[in-house]
N, C-alpha and C positions, 0 to 999 in steps of 0.2 A: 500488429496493433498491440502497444501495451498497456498496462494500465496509469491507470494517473488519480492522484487521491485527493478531492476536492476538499474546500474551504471547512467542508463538514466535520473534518479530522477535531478530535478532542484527544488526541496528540496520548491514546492509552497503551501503546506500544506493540498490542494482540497484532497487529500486523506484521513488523517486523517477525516475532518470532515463530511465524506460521511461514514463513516466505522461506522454501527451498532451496533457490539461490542466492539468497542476503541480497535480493537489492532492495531492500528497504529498509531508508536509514531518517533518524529523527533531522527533522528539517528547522529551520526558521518558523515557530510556529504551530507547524505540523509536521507528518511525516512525509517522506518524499519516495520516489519508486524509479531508481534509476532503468530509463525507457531501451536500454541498451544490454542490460542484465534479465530485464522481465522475461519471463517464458510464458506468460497470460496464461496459468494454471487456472489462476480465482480465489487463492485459496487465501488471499488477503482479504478478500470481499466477503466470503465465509467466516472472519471469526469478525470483524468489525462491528461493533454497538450501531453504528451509525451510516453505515454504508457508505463510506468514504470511497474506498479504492472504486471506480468504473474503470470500463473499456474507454481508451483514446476512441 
């Protein structure tokens, strides 16, 4: 189960550069969390203002 970064995103990039394996790359909008690279560490949901990233 990976994660996935809800409509909440205010697109502030803390997550990409916390994210281990780069799968998290600015999206349409928001940012996006390729569900094929995630190793669900958390460690995106740990730096986010807004608690975007959740578990799928």
């Amino acid at each position: 189960m990976s994660y996935k970064i809800s409509d909440e995103c205010i697109s502030c990039g803390a997550c990409e550069a916390e994210c281990p394996v780069s799968a998290i790359s600015a999206g349409d909008g928001k940012y996006v969390i390729d569900e094929a690279t995630c190793i669900e560490c958390g460690a995106c949901n740990g730096v986010c203002p807004v608690g975007a990233p959740q578990p799928e």
